[in-house]
C-alpha positions as CSV (number, residue, x, y, z in Angstrom):
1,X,-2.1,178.7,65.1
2,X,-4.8,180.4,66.5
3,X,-7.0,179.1,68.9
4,X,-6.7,175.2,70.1
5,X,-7.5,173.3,67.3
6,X,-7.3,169.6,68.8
7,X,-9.9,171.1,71.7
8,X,-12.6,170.4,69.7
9,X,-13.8,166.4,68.4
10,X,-13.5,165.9,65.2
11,X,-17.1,166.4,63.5
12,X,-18.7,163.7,61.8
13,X,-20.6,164.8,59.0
14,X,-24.6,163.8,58.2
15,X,-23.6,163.6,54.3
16,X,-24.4,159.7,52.9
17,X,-24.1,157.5,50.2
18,X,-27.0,158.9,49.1
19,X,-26.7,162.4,49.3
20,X,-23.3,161.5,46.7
21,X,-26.2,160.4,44.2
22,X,-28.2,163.1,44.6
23,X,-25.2,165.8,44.3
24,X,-24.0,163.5,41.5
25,X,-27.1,163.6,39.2
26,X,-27.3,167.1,39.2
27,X,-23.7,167.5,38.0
28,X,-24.1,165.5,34.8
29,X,-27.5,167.0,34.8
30,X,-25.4,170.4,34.5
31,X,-23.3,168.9,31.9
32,X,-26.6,167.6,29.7
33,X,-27.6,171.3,29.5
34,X,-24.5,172.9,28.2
35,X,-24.7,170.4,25.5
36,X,-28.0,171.5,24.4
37,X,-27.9,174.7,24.8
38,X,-24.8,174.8,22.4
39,X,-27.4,174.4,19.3
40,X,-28.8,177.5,19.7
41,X,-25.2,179.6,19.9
42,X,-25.0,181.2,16.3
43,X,-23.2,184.5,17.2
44,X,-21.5,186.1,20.0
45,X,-25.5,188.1,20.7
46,X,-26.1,184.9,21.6
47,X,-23.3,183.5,23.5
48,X,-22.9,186.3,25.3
49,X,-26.8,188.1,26.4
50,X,-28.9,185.3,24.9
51,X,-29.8,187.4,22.1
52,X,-31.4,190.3,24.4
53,X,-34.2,188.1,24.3
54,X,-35.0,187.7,28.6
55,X,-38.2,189.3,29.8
56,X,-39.2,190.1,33.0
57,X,-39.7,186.6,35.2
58,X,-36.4,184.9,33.4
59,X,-34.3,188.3,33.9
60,X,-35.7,188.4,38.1
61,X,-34.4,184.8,38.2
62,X,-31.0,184.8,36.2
63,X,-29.9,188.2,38.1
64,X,-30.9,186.7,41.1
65,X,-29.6,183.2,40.2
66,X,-26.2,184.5,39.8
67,X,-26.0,186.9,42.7
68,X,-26.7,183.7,45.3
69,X,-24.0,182.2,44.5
70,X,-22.3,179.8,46.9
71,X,-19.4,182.5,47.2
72,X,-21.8,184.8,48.3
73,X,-23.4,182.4,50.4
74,X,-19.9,181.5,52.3
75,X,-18.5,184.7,52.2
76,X,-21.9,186.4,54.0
77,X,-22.4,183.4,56.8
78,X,-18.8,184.5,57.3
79,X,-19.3,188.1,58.5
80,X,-22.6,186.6,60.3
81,X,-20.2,184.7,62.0
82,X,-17.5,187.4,62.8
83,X,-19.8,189.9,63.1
84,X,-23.1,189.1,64.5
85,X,-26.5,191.0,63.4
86,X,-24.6,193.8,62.5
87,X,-23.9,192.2,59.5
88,X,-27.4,192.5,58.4
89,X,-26.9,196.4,57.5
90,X,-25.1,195.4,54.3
91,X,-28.0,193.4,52.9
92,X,-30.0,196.2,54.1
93,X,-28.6,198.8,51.7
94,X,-28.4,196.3,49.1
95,X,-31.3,195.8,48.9
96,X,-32.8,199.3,49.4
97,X,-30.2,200.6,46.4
98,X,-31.1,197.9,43.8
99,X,-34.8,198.9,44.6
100,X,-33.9,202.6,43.7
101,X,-32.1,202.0,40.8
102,X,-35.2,200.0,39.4
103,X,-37.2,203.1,40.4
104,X,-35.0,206.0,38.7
105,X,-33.2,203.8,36.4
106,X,-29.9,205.4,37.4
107,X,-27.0,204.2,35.5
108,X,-28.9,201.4,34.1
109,X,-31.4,202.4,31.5
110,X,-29.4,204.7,29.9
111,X,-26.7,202.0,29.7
112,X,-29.9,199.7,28.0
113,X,-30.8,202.1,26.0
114,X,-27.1,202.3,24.2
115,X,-27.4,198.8,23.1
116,X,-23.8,198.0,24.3
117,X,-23.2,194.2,25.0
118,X,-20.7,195.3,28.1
119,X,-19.4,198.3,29.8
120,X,-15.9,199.1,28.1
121,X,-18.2,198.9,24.8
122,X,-19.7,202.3,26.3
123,X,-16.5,203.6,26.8
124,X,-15.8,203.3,23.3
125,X,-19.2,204.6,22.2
126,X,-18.3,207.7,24.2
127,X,-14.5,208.0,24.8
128,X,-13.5,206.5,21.9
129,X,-12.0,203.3,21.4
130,X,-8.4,203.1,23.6
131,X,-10.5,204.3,26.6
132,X,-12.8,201.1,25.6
133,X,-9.7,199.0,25.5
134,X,-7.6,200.6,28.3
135,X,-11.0,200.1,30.6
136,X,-11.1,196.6,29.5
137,X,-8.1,195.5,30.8
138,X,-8.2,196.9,33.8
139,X,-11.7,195.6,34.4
140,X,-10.7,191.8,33.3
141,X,-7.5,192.1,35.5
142,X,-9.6,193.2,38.4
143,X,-12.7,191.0,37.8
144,X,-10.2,187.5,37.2
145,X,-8.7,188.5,40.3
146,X,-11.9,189.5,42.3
147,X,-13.0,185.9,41.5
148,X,-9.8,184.2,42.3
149,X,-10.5,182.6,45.8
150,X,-14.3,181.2,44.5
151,X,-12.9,177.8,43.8
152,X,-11.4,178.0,47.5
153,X,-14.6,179.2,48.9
154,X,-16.4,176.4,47.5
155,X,-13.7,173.4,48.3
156,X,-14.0,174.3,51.6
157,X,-17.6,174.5,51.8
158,X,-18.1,171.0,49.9
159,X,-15.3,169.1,51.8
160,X,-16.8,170.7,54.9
161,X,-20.0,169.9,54.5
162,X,-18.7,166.0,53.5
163,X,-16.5,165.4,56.4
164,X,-13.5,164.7,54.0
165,X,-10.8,165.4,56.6
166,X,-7.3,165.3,54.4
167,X,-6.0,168.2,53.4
168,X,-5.8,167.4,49.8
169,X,-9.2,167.0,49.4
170,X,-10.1,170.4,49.1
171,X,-7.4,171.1,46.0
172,X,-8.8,168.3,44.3
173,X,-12.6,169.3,44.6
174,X,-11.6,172.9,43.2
175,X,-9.9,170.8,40.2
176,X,-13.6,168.9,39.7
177,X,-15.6,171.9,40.2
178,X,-13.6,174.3,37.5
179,X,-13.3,171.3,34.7
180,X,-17.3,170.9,35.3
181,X,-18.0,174.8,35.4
182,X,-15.6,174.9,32.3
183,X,-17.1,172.3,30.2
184,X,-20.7,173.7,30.3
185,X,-20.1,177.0,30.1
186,X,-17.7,177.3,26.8
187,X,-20.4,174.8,25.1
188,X,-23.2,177.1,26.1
189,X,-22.8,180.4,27.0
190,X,-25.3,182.7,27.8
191,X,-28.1,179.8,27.4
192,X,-26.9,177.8,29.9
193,X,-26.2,180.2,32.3
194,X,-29.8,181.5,32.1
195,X,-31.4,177.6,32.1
196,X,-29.3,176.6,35.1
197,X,-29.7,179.9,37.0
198,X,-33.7,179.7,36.8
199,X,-33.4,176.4,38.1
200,X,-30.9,177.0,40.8
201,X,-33.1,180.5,41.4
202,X,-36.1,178.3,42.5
203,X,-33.7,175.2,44.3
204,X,-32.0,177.8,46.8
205,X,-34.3,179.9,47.2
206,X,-36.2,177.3,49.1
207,X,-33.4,175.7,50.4
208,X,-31.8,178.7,51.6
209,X,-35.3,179.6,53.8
210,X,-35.8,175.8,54.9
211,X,-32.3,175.5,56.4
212,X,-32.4,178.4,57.9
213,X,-35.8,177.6,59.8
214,X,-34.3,173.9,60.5
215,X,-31.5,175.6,61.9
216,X,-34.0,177.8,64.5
217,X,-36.0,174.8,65.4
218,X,-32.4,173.2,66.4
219,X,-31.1,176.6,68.5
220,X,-33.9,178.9,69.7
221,X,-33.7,182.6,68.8
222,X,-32.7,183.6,72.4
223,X,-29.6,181.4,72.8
224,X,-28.8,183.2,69.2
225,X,-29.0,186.6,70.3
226,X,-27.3,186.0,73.7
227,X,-24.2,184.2,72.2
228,X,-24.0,187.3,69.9
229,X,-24.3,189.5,72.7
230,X,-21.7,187.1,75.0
231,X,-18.7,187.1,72.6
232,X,-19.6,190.8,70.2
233,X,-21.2,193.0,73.0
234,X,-22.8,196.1,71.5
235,X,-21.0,195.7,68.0
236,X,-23.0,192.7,67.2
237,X,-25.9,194.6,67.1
238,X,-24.9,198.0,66.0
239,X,-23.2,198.6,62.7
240,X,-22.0,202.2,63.5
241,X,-20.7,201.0,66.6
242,X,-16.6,201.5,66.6
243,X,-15.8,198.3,67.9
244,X,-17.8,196.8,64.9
245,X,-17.9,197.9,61.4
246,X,-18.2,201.4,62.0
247,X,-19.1,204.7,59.8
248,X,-17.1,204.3,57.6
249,X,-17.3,200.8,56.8
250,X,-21.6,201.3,56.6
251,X,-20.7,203.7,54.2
252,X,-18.3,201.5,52.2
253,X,-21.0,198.9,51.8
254,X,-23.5,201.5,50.3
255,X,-21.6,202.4,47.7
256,X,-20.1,198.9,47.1
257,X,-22.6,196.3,48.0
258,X,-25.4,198.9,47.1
259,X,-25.1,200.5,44.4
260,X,-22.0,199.3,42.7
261,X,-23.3,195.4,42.9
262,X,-26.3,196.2,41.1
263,X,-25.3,199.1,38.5
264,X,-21.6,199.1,38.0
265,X,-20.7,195.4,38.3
266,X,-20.5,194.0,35.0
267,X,-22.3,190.6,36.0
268,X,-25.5,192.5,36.7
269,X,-25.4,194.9,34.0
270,X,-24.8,191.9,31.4
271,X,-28.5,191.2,32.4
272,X,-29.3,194.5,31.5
273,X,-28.0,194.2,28.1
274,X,-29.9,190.7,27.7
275,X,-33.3,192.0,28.6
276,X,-35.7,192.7,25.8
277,X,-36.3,196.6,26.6
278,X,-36.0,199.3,29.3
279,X,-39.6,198.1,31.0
280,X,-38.3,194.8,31.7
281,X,-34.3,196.6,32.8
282,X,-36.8,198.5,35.6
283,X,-39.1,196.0,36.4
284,X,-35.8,193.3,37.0
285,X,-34.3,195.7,39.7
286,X,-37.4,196.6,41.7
287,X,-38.2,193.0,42.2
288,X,-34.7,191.6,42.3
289,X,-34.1,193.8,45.5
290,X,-35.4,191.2,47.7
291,X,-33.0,189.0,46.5
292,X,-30.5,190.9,46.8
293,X,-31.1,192.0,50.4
294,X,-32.2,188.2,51.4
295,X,-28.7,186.8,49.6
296,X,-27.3,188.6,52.7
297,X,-29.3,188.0,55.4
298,X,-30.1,184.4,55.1
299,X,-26.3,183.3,54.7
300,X,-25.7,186.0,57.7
301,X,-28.2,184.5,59.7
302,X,-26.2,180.8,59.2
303,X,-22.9,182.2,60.1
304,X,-24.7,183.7,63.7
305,X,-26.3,180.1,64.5
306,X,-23.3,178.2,63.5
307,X,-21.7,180.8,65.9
308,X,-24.1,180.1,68.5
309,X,-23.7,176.4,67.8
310,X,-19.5,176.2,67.8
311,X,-20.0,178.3,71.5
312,X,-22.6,176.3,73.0
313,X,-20.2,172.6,71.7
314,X,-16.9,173.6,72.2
315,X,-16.6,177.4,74.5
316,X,-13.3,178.9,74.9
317,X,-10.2,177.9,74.1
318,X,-11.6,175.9,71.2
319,X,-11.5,175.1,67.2
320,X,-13.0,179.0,66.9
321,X,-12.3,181.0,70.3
322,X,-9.7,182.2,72.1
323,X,-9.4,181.7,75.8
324,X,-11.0,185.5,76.2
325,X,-13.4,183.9,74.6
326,X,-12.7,185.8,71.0
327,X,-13.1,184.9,67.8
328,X,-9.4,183.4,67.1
329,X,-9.5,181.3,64.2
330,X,-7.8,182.2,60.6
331,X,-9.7,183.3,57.8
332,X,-10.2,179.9,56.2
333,X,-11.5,178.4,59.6
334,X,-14.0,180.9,59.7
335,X,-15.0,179.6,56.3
336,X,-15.9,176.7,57.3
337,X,-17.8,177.3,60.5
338,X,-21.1,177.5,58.4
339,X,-21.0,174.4,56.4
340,X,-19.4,172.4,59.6
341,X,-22.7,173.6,61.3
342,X,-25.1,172.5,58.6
343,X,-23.0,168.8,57.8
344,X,-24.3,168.5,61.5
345,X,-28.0,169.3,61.6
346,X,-29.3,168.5,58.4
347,X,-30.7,165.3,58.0
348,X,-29.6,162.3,54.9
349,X,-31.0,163.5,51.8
350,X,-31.6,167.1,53.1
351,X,-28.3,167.8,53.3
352,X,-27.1,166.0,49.7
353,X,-30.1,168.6,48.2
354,X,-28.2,171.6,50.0
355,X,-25.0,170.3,48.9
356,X,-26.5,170.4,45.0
357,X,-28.1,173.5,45.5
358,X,-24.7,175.4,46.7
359,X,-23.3,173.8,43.5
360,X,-25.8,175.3,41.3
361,X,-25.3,178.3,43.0
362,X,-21.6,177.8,42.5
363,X,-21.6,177.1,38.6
364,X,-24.3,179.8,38.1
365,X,-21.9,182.5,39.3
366,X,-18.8,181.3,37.8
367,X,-20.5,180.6,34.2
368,X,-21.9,184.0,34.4
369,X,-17.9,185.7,35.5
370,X,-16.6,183.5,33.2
371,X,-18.2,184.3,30.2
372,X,-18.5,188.1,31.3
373,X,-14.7,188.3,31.6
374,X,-14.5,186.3,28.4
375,X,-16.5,188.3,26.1
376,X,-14.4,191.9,27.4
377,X,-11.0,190.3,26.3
378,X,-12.8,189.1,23.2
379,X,-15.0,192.0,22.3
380,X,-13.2,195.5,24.1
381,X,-9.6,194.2,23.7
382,X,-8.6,192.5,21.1
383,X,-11.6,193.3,18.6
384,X,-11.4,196.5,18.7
385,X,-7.1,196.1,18.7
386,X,-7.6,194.2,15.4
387,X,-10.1,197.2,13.6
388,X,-13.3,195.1,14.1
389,X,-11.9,192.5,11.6
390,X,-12.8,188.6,13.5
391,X,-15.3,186.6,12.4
392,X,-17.8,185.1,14.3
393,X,-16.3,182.0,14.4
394,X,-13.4,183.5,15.7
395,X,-14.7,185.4,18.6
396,X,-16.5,182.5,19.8
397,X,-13.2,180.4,19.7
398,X,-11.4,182.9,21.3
399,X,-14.0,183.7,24.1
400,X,-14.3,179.7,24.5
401,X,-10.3,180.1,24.7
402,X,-9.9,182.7,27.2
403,X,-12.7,180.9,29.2
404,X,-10.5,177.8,29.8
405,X,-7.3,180.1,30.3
406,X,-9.1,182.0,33.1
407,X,-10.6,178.9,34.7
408,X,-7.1,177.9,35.1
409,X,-5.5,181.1,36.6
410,X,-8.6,180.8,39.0
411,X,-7.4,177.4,40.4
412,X,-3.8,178.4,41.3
413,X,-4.9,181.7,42.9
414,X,-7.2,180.0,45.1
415,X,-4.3,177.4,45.8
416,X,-1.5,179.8,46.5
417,X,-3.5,183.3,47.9
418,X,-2.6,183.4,51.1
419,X,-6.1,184.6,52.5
420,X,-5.6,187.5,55.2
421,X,-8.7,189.0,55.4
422,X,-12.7,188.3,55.4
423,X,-13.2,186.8,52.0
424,X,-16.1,190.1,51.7
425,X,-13.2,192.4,52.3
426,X,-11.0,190.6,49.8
427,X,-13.9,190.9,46.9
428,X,-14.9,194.4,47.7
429,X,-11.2,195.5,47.6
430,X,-10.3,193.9,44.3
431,X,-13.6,194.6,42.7
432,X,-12.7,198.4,43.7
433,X,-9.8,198.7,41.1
434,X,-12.3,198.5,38.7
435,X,-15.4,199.9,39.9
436,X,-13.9,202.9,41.4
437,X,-12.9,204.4,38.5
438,X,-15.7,202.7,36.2
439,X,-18.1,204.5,38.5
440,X,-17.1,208.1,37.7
441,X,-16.9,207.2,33.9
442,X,-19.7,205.6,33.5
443,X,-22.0,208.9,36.0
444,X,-20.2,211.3,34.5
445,X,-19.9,209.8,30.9
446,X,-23.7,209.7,30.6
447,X,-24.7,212.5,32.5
448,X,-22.3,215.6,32.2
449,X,-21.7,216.3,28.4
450,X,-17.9,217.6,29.4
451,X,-16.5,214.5,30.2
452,X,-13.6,213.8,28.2
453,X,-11.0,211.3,26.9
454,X,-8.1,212.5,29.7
455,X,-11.2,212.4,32.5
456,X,-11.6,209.1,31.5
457,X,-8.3,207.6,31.7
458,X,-7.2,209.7,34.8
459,X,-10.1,207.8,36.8
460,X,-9.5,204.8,35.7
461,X,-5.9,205.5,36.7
462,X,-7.0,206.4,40.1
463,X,-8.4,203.3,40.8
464,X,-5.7,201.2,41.0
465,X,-4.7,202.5,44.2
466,X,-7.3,200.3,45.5
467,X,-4.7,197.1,45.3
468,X,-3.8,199.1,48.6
469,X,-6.6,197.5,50.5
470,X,-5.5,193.5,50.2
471,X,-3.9,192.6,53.2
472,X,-0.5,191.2,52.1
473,X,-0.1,194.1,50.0
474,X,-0.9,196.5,52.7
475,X,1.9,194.7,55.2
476,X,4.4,195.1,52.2
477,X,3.6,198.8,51.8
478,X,3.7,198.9,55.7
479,X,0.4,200.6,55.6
480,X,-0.9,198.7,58.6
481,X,-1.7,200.7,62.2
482,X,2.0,199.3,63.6
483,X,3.4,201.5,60.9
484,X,1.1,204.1,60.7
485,X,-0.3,205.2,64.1
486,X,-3.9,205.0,62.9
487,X,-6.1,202.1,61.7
488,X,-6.2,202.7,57.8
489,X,-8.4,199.9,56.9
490,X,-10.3,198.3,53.5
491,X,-13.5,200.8,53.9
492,X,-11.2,203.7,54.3
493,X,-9.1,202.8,51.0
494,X,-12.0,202.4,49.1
495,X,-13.5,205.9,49.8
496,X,-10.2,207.4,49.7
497,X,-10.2,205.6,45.9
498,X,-13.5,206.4,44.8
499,X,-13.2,210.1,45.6
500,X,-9.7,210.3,43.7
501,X,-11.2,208.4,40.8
502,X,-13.9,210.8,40.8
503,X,-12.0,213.9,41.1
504,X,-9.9,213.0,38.4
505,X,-12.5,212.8,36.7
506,X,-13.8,216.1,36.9
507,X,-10.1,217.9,37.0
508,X,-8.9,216.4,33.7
509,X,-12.1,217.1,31.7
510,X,-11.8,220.1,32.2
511,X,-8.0,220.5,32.0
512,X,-7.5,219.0,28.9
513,X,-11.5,218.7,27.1
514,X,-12.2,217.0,23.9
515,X,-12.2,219.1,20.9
516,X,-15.6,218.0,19.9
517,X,-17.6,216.6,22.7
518,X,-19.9,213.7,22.5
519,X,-23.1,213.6,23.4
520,X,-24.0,211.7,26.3
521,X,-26.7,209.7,26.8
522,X,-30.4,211.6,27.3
523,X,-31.3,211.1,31.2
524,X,-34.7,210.8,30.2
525,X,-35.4,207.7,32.6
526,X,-39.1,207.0,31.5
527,X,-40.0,203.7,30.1
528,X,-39.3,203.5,26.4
């Protein structure tokens, strides 16, 4: 195992008696809300985008409630951790990208202006109706799996955070967490996700900046910024650097964490299709940028001071470093370095607030996958399979069904996945299967009239040479750089993919055109 594990004491966390109440009341508090909304669910409109009814605050703070999710939250205090202020580049471009797209309306506006509920839908509308269901299974197996290690993230943040020490403990938090997540979100749909991610919106926003000022007052910036220097040299500073992230890697975040989070990913563009018109679909991206650069930077900045904190306890040859002095631990360690730093500063009743506000920020992401992944089996796959022919009542059952089916899958991947990588790697890699080609059809479907059918399916094809970039996967096709000679890594699979995806696109529309082309969508990107 890497790195001497008994070297460091065993932590004792802050977390009380009374922080277990507080965490506690929010939970059924959760559970009180899916129960109410489920009066107002009388079609799949409204189970799925809340009737397109959100205008401009609510839209800001359910896009924004989702995107912080606890995931992201561990997952980004993770590369902080492993990769020091150079991390910050990726919230950066996020940021800076979501901001654009609000101010062209790229991708987005015309997409609102279709009136489709999801993306295959569009497909459908302009490939016809197996590229709508072909796209939708590729995009549910990729999105299920993209979300498979959330329920691990957030046992180990919660039994972290705790101090529950057994093993076991973090299996059967994931088993709590899913059967809560579960229960509210197949009662509720769309309505609860939007009432809990307001209020989660406005409890970690807060929190989020409060912890991370508690956690200065605690350090000092200049300890911060020499530990970072001390153990990641220049890298830890400079993105581009080679010993860091690199080029190609900066690049790689751009397209993923930049564009594709806000336009492509299906999460985000569901809020698209909820909000009330094309004003409020720009409005929501040019002031949701902060949020999406800040649901970065903040976690990042966590993951550096519980860097700086796990050096300045422990040094080398410890629970974290090598005895060079390296970062040494496993992927799962690395994990839990941020919420092992926070069960030690924050005080009784600060931390059981943080601990329910990473919960809300849990459950607002998974209800919002959950029912997204839902609603494409229910609506691209098999509606469209059967002719059109369910009844409402049917498509809510089923979507309620595949919920609960998915909720399970999700618990045994996060059980059994052996975790190889940076959780951010893992999520941009399997998220590429589907956004890679979904990119390309989506540009090229509503901006270059030729697109056609065999385009279509040729780059969503392509894409599924992304699986390449998970780590076991990669070992078993002995595309490591033992095998190789040279380092092939995640970033470089993911270009690689996007431009195949997106040359296919282009060779086999004009190979083999349609007979009589659709129209795509006018790029007229004004307000409506």
């Amino acid at each position: 195992m890497p790195g001497n594990m008994e070297a460091s004491p065993t932590l004792i966390s802050n977390f009380s008696t009374l922080d277990w109440w507080i965490v506690g009341v929010y939970l059924v508090g959760t559970v009180i809300i899916g129960l109410y909304a489920n009066r107002y669910i009388k079609n799949m409109a409204d189970y799925v985008v809340a009737g397109r009814s959100l205008k401009s605050l609510i839209s800001v703070a359910t896009m924004l409630g989702s995107e912080i999710g606890l995931v992201t939250v561990m997952y980004t205090a993770q590369k902080g951790f492993t990769n020091g202020f150079a991390a910050f580049h990726i919230g950066l471009v996020a940021g800076l990208t979501c901001f654009l797209v609000g101010v062209t309306g790229f991708i987005v506006v015309p997409l609102r202006r279709s009136g489709v509920m999801t993306i295959p839908e569009f497909y459908g509308q302009r490939f016809g109706q197996g590229v709508r269901v072909f796209g939708a299974i590729i995009l549910a197996v990729a999105g299920i799996l993209n979300m498979g290690v959330y329920l691990k993230a957030a046992g180990l943040f919660i039994t972290s955070l705790t101090g529950m020490t057994d093993p076991a403990a973090v299996n059967l938090v994931m088993v709590i967490l899913i059967a809560l997540v579960l229960a509210y979100t197949i009662l509720g749909g769309m309505v609860s996700v939007v009432i809990t991610d307001y209020l989660q919106f406005i409890v970690l926003a807060f929190g989020m900046v409060f912890v991370c000022w508690m956690a200065v007052a605690k350090l000092g910036w200049d300890p911060l910024v020499q530990t970072v220097q001390q153990l990641h040299g220049t890298a830890g500073f400079d993105p581009l650097d080679g010993g860091g992230f690199g080029p190609s890697y900066v690049l790689w975040m751009i397209f993923t964490f930049g564009l594709v989070s806000c336009a492509v990913w299906p999460t985000a563009v569901m809020r698209v299709c909820a909000a009330k018109d094309i004003g409020v679909v720009k409005r929501l991206y040019k002031w949701s940028a902060i949020g999406f650069m800040t649901r970065f930077i903040l976690p990042q900045f966590l993951g550096i001071c519980a860097l700086c904190w796990f050096w300045q306890q422990d040094g080398a040859d410890s629970r974290f470093f090598d005895t060079a002095g390296g970062i040494a631990a496993s992927s799962d360690e690395t994990l839990r370095a941020m919420p092992l730093f926070l069960s030690q500063i924050l005080p009784v009743g600060v931390i059981g607030l943080v601990a329910a506000g990473m919960l809300a920020a849990f459950m607002s992401t998974h209800d919002s996958y959950l029912l997204c992944w839902a609603a494409i089996i229910v609506e691209d796959i098999i509606a469209p399979l059967k002719g059109g022919k369910l009844s409402t009542k049917t498509r809510l059952t089923l979507a309620r069904w595949f919920i609960f089916l998915t909720g399970l899958f999700l618990l045994a991947w996060s059980i059994f996945y052996p975790m190889e990588q940076d959780m951010l790697d893992y999520l941009a890699v399997s998220g590429a299967i589907y956004f890679t080609g979904a990119f390309a059809v989506l540009v090229f479907g509503l901006y270059w009239k030729r697109a056609s059918r065999a385009g279509a399916v040729a780059a969503l094809c392509a894409g599924i040479f992304a699986l390449a970039g998970l780590t076991p996967l990669r070992k078993a096709l002995h595309l490591t750089q033992e095998d190789l000679g040279v380092n092939l890594t995640e970033a470089h699979i993911g270009l690689i993919t996007t431009s195949l995806s997106v040359l296919a696109m282009v060779v086999f529309s004009l190979l083999m055109p349609d007979r009589e082309p659709r129209e795509t969508a006018k790029p007229n990107l004004e307000v409506a």
